[in-house]
NUMARFI-216333 format. One record per residue: x, z, y of N, C-alpha, C, O in turn; residue number from 1. Coordinates in steps of 0.1 Angstrom, whole numbers, plus 5000, padded with zeros to 4 digits. Example, Ala and Ser with C-alpha at 12.3 -4.5 7.8 and 13.67 -1.06 7.14 Angstrom:
2
 n.c1 n.c3 n.c2 ca.c1 ca.c3 ca.c2 c.c1 c.c3 c.c2 o.c1 o.c3 o.c2  nr
 5132 5078 4943  5123  5078  4955 5132 5078 4967 5142 5085 4967   1
 5128 5071 4978  5137  5071  4989 5129 5079 5000 5134 5080 5011   2
//
This chain:
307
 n.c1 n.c3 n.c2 ca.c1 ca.c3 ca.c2 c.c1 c.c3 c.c2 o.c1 o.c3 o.c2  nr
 0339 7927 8864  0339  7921  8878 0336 7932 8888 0328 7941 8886   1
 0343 7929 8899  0337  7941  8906 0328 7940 8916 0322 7929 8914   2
 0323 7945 8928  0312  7946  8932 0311 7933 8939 0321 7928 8944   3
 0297 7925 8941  0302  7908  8943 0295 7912 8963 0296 7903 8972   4
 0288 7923 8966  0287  7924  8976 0297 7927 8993 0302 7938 8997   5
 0298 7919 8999  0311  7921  9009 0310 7932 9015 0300 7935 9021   6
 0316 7937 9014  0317  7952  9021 0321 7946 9038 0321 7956 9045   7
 0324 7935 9044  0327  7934  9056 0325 7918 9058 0330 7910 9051   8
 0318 7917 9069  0318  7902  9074 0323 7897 9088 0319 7906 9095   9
 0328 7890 9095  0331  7884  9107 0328 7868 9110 0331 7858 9103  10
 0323 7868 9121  0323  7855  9128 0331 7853 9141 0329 7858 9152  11
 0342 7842 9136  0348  7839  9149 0347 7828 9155 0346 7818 9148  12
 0348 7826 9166  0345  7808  9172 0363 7803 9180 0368 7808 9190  13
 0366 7795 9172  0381  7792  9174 0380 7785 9185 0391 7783 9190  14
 0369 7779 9192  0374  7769  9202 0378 7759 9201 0381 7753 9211  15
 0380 7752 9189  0382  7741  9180 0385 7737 9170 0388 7744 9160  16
 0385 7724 9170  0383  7721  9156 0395 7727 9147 0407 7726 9150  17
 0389 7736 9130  0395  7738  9125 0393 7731 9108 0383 7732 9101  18
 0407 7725 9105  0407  7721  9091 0414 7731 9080 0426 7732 9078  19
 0404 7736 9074  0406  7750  9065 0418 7741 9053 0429 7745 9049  20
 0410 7729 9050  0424  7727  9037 0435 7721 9041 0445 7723 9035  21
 0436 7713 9054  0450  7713  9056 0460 7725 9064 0472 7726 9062  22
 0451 7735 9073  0460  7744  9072 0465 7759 9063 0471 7769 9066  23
 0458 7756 9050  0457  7768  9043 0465 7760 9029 0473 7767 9021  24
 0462 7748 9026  0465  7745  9014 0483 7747 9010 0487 7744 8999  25
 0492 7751 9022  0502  7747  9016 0508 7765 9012 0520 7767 9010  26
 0495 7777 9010  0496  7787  9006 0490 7784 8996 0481 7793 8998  27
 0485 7777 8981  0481  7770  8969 0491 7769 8967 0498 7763 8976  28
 0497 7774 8956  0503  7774  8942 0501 7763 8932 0503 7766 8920  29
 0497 7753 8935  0488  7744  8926 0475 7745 8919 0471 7756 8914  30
 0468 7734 8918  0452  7737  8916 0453 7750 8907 0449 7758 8915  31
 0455 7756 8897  0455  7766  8892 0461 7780 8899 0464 7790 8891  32
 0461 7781 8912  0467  7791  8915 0455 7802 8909 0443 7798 8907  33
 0458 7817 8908  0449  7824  8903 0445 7833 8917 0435 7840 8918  34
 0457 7830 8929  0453  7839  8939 0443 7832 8953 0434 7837 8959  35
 0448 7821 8955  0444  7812  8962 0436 7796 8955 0440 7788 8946  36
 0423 7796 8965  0416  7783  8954 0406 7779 8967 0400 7787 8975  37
 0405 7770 8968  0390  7762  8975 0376 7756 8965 0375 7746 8958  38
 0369 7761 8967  0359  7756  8954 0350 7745 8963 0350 7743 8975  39
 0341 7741 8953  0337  7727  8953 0331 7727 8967 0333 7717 8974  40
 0323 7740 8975  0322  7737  8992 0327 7740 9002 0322 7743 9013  41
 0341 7739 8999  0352  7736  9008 0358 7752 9011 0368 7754 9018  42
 0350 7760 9007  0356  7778  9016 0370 7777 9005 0371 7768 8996  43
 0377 7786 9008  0390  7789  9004 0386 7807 9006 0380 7814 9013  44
 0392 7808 8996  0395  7820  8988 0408 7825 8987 0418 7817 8986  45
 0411 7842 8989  0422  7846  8987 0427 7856 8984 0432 7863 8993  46
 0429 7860 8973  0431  7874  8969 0445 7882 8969 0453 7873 8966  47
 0451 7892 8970  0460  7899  8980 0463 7911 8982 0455 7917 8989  48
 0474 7919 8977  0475  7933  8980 0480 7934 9001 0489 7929 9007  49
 0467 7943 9007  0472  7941  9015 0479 7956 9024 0471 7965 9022  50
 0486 7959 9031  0488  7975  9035 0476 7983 9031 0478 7995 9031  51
 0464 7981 9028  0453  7991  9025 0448 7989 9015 0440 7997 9012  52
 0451 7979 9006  0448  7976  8995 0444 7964 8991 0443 7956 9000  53
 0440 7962 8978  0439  7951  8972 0425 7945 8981 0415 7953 8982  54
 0425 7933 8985  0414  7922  8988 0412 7910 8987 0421 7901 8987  55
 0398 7907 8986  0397  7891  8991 0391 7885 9000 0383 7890 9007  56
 0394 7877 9001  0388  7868  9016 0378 7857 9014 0378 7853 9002  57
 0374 7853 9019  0366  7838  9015 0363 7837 9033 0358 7845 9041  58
 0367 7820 9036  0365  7819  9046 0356 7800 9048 0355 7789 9041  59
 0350 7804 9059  0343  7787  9058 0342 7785 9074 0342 7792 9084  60
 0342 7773 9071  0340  7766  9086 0328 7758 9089 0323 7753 9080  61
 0322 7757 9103  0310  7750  9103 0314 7745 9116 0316 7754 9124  62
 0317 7732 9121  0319  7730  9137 0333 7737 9142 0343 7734 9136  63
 0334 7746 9152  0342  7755  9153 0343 7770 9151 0352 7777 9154  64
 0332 7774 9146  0328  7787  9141 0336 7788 9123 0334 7782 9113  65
 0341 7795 9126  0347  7802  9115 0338 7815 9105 0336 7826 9110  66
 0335 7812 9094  0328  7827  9085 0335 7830 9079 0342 7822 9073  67
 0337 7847 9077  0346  7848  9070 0342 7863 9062 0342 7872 9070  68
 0340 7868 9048  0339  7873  9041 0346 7883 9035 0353 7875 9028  69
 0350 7895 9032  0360  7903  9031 0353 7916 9018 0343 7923 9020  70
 0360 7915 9005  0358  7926  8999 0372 7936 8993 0384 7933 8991  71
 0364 7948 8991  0376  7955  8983 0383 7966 8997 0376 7966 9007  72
 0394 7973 8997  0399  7985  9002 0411 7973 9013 0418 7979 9020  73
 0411 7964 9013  0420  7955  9023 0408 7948 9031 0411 7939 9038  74
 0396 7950 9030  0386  7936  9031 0385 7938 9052 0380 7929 9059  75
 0390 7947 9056  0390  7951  9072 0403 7948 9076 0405 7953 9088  76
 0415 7942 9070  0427  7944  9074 0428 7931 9072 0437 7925 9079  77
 0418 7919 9059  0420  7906  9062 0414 7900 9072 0420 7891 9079  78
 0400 7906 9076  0392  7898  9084 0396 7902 9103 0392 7897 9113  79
 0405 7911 9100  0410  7916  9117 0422 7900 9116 0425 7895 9126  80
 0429 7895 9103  0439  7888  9103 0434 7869 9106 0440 7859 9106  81
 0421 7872 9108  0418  7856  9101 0419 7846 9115 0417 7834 9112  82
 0421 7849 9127  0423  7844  9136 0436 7837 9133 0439 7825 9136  83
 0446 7847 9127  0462  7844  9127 0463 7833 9111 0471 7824 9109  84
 0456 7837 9106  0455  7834  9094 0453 7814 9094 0454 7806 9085  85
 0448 7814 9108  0443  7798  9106 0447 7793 9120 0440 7786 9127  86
 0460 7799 9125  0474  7797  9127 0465 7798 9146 0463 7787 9152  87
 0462 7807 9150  0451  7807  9163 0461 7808 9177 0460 7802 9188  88
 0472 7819 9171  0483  7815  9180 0497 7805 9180 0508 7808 9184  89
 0493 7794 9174  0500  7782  9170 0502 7770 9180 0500 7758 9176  90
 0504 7773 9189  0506  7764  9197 0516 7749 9197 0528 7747 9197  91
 0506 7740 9197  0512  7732  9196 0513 7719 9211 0515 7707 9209  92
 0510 7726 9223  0506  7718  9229 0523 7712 9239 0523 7702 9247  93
 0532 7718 9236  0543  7715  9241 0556 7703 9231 0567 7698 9232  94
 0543 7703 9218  0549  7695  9207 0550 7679 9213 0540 7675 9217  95
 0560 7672 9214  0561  7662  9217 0568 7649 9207 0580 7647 9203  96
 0554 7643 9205  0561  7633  9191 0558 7615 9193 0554 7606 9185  97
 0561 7617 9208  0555  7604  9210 0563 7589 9207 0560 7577 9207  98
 0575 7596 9203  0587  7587  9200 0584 7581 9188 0589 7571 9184  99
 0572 7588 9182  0571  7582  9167 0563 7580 9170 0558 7588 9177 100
 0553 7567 9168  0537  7564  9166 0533 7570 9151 0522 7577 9151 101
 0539 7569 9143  0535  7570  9131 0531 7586 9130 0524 7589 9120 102
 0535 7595 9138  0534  7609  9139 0521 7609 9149 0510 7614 9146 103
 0522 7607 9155  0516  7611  9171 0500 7603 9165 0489 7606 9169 104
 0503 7595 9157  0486  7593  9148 0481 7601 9136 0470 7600 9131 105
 0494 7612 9132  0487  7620  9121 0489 7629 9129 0488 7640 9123 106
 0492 7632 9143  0487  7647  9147 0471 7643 9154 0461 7651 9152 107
 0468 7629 9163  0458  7628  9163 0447 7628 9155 0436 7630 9161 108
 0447 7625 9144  0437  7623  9128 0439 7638 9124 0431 7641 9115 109
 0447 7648 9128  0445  7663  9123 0447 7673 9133 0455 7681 9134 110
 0436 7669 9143  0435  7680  9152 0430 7695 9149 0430 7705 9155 111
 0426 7692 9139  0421  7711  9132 0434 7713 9125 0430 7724 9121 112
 0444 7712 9121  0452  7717  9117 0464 7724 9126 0469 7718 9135 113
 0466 7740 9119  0478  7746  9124 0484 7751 9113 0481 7749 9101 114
 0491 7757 9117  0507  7766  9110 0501 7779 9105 0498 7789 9112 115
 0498 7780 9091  0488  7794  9090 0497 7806 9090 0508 7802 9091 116
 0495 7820 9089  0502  7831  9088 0494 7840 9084 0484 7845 9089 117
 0499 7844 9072  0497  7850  9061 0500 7868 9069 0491 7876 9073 118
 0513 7871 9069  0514  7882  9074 0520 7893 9063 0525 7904 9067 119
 0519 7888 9048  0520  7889  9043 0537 7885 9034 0538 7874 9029 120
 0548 7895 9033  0564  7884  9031 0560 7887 9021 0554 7877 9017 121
 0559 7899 9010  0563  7895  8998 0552 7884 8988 0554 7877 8979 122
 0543 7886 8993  0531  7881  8986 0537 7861 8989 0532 7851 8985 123
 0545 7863 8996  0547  7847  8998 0563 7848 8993 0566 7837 8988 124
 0572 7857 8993  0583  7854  8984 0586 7855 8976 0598 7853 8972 125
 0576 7860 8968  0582  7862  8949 0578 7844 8945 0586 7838 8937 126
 0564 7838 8951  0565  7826  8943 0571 7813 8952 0568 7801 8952 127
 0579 7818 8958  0592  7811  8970 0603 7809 8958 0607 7798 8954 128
 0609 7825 8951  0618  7826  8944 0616 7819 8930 0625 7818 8922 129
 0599 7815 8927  0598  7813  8915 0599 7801 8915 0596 7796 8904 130
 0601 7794 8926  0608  7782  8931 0617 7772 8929 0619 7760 8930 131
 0625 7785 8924  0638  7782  8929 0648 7773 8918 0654 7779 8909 132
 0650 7761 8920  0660  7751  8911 0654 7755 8895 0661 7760 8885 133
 0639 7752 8896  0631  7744  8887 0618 7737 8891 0612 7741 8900 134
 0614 7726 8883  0602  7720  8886 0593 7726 8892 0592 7738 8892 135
 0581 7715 8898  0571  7730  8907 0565 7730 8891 0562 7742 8889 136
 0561 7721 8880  0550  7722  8873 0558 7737 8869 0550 7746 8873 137
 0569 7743 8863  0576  7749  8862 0570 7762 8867 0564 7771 8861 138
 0572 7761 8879  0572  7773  8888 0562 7775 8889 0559 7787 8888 139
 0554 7767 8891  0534  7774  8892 0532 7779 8880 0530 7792 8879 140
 0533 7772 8868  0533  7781  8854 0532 7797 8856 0524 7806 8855 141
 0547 7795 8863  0550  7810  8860 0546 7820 8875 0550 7831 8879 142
 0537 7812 8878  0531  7821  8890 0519 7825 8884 0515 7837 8884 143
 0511 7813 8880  0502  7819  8872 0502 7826 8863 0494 7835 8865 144
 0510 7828 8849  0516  7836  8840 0519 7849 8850 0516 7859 8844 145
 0521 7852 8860  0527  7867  8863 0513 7871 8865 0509 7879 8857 146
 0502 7865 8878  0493  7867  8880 0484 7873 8872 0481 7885 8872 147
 0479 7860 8862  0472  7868  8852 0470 7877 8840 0461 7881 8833 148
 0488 7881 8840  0492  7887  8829 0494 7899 8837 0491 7909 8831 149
 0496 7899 8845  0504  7912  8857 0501 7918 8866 0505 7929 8868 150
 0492 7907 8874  0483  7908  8885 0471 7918 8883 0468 7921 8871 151
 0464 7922 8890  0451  7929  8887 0439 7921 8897 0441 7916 8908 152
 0426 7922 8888  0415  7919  8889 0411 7918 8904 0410 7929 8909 153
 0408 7909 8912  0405  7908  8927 0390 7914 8927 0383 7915 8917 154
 0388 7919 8939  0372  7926  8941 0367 7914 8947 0374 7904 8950 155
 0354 7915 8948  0345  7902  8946 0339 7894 8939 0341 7898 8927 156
 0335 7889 8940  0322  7874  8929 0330 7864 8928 0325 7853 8932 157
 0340 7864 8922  0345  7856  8919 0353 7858 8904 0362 7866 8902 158
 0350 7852 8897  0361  7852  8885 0372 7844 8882 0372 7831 8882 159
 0385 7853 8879  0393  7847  8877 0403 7846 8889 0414 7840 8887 160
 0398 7853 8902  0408  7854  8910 0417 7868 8909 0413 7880 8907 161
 0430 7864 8909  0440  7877  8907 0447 7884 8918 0446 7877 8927 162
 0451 7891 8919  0462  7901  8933 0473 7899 8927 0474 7901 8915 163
 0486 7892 8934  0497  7897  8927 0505 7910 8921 0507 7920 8927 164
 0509 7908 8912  0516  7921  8912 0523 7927 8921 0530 7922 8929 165
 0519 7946 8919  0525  7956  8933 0539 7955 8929 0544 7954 8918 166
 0543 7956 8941  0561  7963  8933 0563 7968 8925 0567 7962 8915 167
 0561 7979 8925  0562  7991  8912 0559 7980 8901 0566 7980 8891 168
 0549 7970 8901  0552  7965  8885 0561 7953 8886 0567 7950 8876 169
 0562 7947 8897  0572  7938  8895 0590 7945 8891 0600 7941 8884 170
 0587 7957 8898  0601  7964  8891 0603 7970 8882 0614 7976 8881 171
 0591 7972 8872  0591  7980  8859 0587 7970 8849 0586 7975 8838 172
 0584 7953 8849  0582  7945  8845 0594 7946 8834 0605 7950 8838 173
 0592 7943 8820  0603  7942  8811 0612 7925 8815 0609 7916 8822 174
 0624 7926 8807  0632  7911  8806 0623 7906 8799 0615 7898 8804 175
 0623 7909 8791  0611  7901  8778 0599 7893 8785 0597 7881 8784 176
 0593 7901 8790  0577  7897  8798 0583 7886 8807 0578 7875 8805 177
 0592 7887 8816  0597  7877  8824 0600 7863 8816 0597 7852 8819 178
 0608 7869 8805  0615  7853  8799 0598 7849 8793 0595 7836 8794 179
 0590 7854 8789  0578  7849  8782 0571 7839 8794 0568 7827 8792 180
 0571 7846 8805  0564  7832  8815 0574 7822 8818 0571 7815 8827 181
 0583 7822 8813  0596  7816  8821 0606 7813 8833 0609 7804 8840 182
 0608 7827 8833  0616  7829  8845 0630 7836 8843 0631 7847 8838 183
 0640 7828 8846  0657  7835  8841 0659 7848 8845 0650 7855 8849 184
 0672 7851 8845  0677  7867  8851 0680 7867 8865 0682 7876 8873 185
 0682 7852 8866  0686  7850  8881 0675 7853 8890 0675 7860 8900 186
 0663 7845 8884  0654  7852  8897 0645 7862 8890 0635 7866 8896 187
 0646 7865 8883  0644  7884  8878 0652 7890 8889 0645 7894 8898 188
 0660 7891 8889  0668  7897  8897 0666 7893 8914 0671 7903 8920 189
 0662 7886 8922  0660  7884  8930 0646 7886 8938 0643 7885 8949 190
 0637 7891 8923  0623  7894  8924 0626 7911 8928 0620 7918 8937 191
 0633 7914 8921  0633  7934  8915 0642 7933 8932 0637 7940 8942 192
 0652 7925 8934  0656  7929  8947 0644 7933 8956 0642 7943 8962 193
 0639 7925 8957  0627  7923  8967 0620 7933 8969 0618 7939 8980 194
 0615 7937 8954  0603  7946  8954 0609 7957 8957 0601 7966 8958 195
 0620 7961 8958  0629  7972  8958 0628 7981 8973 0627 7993 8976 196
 0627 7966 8983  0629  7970  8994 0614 7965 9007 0613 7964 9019 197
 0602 7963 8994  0591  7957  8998 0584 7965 9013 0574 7959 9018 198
 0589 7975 9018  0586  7983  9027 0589 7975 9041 0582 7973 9051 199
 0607 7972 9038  0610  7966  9049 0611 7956 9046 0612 7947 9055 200
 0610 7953 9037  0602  7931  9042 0590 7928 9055 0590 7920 9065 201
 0581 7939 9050  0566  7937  9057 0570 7942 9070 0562 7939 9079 202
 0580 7949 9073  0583  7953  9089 0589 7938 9091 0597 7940 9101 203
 0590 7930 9089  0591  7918  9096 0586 7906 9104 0590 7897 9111 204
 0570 7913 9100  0556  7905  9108 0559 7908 9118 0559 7898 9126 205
 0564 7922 9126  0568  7925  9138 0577 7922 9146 0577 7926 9158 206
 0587 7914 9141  0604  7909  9144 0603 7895 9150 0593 7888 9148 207
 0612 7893 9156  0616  7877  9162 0618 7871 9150 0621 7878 9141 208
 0616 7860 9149  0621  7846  9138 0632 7851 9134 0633 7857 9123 209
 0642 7851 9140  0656  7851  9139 0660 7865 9132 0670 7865 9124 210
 0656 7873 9134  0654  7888  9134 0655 7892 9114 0663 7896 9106 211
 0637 7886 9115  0632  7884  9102 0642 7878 9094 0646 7884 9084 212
 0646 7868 9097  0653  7859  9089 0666 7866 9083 0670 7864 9072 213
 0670 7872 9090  0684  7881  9085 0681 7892 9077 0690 7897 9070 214
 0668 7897 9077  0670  7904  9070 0664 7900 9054 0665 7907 9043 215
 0658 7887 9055  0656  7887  9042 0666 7881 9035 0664 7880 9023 216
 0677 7874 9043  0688  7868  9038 0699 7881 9033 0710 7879 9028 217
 0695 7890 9035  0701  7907  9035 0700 7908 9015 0708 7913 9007 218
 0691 7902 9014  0685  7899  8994 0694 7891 8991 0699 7881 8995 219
 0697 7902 8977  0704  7895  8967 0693 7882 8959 0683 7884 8953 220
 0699 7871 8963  0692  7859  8951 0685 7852 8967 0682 7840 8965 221
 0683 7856 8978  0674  7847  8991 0688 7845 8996 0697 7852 9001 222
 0683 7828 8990  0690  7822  9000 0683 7810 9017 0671 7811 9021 223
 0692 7804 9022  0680  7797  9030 0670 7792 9030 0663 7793 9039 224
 0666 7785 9018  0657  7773  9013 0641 7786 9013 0630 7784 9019 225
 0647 7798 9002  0636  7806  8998 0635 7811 9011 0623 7810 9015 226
 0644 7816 9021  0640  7823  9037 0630 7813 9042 0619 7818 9043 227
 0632 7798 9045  0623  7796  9053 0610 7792 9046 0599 7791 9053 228
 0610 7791 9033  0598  7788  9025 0587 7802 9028 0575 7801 9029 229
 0593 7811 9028  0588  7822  9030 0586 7828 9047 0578 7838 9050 230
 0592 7823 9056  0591  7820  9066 0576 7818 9074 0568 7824 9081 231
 0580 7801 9067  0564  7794  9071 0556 7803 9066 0553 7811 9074 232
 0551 7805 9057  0536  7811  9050 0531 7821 9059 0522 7822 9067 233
 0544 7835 9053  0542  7845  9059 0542 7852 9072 0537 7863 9074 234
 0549 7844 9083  0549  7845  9097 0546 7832 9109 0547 7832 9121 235
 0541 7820 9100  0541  7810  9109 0550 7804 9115 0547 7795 9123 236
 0565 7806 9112  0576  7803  9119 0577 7784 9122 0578 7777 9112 237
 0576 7781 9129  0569  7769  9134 0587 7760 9134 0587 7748 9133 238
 0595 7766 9135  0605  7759  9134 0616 7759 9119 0626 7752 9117 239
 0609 7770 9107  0614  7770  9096 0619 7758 9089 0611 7749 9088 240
 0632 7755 9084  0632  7740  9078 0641 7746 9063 0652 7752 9060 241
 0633 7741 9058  0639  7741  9044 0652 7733 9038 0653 7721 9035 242
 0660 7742 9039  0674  7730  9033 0677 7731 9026 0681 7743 9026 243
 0680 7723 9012  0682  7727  9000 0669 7724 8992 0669 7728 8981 244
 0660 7719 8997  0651  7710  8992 0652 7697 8984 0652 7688 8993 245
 0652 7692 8971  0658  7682  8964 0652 7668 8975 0659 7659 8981 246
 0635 7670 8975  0629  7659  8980 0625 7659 8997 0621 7648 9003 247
 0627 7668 9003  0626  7669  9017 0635 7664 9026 0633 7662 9038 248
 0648 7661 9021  0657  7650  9033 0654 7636 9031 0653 7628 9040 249
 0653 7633 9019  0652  7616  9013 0637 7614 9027 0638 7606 9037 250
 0627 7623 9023  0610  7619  9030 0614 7614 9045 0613 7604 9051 251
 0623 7633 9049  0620  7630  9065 0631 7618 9069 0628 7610 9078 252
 0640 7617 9064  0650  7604  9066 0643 7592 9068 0644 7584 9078 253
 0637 7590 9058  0628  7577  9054 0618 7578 9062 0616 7566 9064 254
 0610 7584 9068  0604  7583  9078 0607 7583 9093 0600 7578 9102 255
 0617 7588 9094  0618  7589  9108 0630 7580 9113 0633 7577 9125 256
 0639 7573 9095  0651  7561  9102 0647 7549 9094 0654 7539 9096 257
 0637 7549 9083  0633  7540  9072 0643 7538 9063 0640 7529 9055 258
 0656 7544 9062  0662  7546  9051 0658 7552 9040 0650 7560 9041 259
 0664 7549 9028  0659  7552  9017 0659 7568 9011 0649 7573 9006 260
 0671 7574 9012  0680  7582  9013 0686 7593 9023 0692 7589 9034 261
 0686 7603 9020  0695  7612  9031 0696 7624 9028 0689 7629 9018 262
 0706 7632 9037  0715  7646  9036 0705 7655 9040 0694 7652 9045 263
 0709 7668 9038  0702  7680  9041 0706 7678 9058 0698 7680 9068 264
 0722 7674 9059  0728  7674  9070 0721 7663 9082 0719 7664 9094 265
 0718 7651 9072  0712  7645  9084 0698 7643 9087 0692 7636 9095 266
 0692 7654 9076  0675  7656  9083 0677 7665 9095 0670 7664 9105 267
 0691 7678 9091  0686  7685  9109 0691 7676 9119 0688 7677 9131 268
 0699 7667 9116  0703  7660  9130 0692 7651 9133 0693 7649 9145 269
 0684 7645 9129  0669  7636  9131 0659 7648 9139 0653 7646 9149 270
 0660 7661 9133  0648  7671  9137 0655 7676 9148 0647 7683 9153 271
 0666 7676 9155  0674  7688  9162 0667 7680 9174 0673 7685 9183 272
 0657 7671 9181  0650  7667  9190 0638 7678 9195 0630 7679 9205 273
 0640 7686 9182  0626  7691  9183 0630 7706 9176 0625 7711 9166 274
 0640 7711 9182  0646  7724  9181 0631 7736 9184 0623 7734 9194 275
 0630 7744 9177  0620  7752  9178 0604 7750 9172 0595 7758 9171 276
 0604 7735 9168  0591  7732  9160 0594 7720 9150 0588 7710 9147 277
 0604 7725 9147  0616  7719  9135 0601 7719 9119 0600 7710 9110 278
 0593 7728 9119  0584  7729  9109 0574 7723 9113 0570 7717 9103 279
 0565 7718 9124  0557  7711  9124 0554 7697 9126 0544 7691 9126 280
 0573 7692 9128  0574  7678  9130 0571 7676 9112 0563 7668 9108 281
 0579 7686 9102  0578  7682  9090 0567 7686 9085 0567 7680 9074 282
 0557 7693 9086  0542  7689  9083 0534 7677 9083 0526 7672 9075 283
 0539 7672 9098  0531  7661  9103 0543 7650 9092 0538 7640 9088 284
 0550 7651 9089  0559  7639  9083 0551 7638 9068 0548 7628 9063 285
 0550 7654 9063  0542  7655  9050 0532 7647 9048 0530 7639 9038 286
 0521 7650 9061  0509  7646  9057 0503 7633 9065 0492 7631 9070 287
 0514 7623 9064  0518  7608  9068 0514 7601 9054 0509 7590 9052 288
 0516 7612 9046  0516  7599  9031 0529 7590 9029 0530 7581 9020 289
 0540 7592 9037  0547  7579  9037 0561 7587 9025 0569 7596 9027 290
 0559 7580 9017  0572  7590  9008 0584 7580 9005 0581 7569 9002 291
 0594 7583 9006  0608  7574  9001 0608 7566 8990 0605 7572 8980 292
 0610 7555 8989  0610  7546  8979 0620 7552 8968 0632 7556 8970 293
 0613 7552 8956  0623  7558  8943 0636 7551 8943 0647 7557 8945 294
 0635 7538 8941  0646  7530  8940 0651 7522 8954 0643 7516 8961 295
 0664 7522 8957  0667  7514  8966 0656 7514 8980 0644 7518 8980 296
 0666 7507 8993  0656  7508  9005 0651 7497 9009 0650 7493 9021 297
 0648 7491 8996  0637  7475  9002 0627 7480 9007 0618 7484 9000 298
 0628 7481 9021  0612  7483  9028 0615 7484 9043 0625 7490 9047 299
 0605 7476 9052  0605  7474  9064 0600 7482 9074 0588 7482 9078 300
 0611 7491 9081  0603  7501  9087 0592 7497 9095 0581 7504 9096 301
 0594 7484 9103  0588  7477  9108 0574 7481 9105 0566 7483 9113 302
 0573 7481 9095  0560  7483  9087 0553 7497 9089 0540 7499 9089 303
 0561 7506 9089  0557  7518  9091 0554 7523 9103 0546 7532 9105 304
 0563 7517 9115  0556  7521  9124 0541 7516 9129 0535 7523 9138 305
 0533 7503 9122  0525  7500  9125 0511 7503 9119 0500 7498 9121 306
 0517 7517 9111  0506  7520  9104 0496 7528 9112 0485 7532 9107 307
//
């Protein structure tokens, strides 16, 4: 284990209310992630190769005061990030969702919640790619399998948190080792792309949306679904929309027309109201709870607006 004392601490005062698990949880890999975790008093944890090296974070909230804890050779490069990190330039005050009641009451019920930004592309697109057209139980498996087979030991008091693998090992990684956690050649290949060119991924924190976006669509194996998955995490992109999502047209359809069913095509035509914060209408749709009836559309939207 390595040294459990923080080599760096910061206190910040957000000015408002912040909800650490709704805006961090959708960087969780599932309860087992090895890099990201919230333990039983709510701080969230995060371990991370970052431009200076490997670190972790641990952050908590009290009111609107933010603490936040930093170890390891990155532990000054997370804690300069943690403003952005719990989405501080996330504006949402030009968001307008009054058309929906059923929205405009889960943005009032989650006033601490924003759009986090990691800052970080590849650390959020290898397990984008490990995503990709298989189950999530599937895909976290094999996030975890890379992590703790591949990953190295996070600094800090914590056990059992991992760093993802550096490039250099995700590109010297055997076929073998790959197929053992279960991951094809297809996104073998779309990983080694990545890591190949891991220099200019990270000059993307610096780019427009649009900017970014092309160039990681520039990757063999990224297509749009993994661009904007990787999108949201790593830059905040507040209008990122995932298409090519099996379960994300049926949701936002079903919520926003109470049909049971729908197209990739006609979720952006429902969202194109809200061109530019295309990702935060579908957050707030997420964390409605209201999900598409498996079978058939017996159900009265009626109902849903009155929730």
């Amino acid at each position: 284990m390595s040294d459990t004392r923080p080599v760096r601490e910061r206190s910040w005062d957000a000015g408002r209310p912040v909800d650490l698990r709704a805006t961090l949880s959708q960087l969780r890999r599932g309860a087992g992630d090895p890099a990201h975790r919230f333990d039983a008093a709510g701080r969230f944890w995060w371990a991370c190769a970052t431009p200076d090296g490997d670190g972790t974070l641990s952050v908590s909230v009290t009111g609107t005061r933010v603490r936040a804890l930093a170890w390891g050779a990155g532990a000054d490069w997370l804690l300069e990030r943690v403003p952005a990190l719990l989405g501080d330039s996330d504006d949402w005050s030009d968001l307008d969702v009054s058309s929906m009641p059923v929205l405009q009451d889960v943005l009032r019920r989650n006033a601490g919640f924003r759009l986090a930004r990691t800052g970080l592309v590849l650390d959020a697109l290898v397990p984008a790619v490990l995503e990709q057209k298989v189950t999530g139980q599937e895909a976290r498996r094999s996030w975890r399998l890379l992590l703790q087979r591949f990953g190295s030991v996070a600094p800090g008091p914590v056990a059992g948190l991992r760093v993802p693998p550096a490039p250099r090992v995700l590109l010297d990684l055997p076929t073998w080792d790959w197929h053992r956690i279960g991951v094809d050649a297809k996104r073998q290949r779309a990983i080694r792309a990545a890591a190949s060119v891991a220099r200019r991924l990270e000059e993307c924190g610096s780019m427009t949306p649009a900017a970014a976006a092309d160039r990681l669509r520039l990757i063999s194996g990224i297509g749009p679904w993994t661009v904007a998955e990787t999108m949201q995490r790593a830059l905040g992109d507040p209008d990122a929309v995932s298409v090519g999502d099996y379960h994300l047209p049926n949701m936002v359809v079903h919520v926003l027309t109470g049909r049971a069913r729908g197209t990739d095509e006609e979720m952006l035509e429902l969202l194109a109201p809200w061109a530019g914060q295309r990702q935060r209408v579908m957050r707030l749709i997420e964390m409605s709870g209201i999900s598409a009836p498996r079978y058939g559309p017996k159900f009265n939207y009626t109902d849903i607006r009155a929730i």
